[in-house]
N, C-alpha and C positions, 0 to 999 in steps of 0.2 A: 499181132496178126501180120502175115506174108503178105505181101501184093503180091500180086499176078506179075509174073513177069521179072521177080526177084531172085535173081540169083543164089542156089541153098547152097549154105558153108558143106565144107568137106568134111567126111566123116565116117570113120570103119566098126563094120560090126561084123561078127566073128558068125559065121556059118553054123545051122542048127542042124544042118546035115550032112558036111565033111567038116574036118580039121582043116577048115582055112576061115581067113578071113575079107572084107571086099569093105573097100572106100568107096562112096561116089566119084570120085576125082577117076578113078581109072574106067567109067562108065561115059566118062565127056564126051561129046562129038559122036561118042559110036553106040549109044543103045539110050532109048527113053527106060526110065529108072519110077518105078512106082512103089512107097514104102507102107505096109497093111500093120496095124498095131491091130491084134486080134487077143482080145480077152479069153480064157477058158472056159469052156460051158460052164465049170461049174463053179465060179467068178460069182461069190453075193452081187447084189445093186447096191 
């Protein structure tokens, strides 16, 4: 588990809606970064 307040590793992942791709490292100092893992509806349980 994270603490609060811990620092997350750096880490790129490749765009599902242009040809690029985006690290957190180049989001530092200048945007809050929120990451959504979203299942597909039609995902059994």
């Amino acid at each position: 588990m994270i603490e609060v307040g811990t620092t997350a590793p750096d880490f790129e992942l490749d765009s599902q809606l242009a040809d690029k791709s985006y690290s957190l490292a180049q989001f530092k100092g200048e945007k809050n970064v929120m990451l959504v893992f979203y299942p597909l509806d039609w995902t059994p349980n």
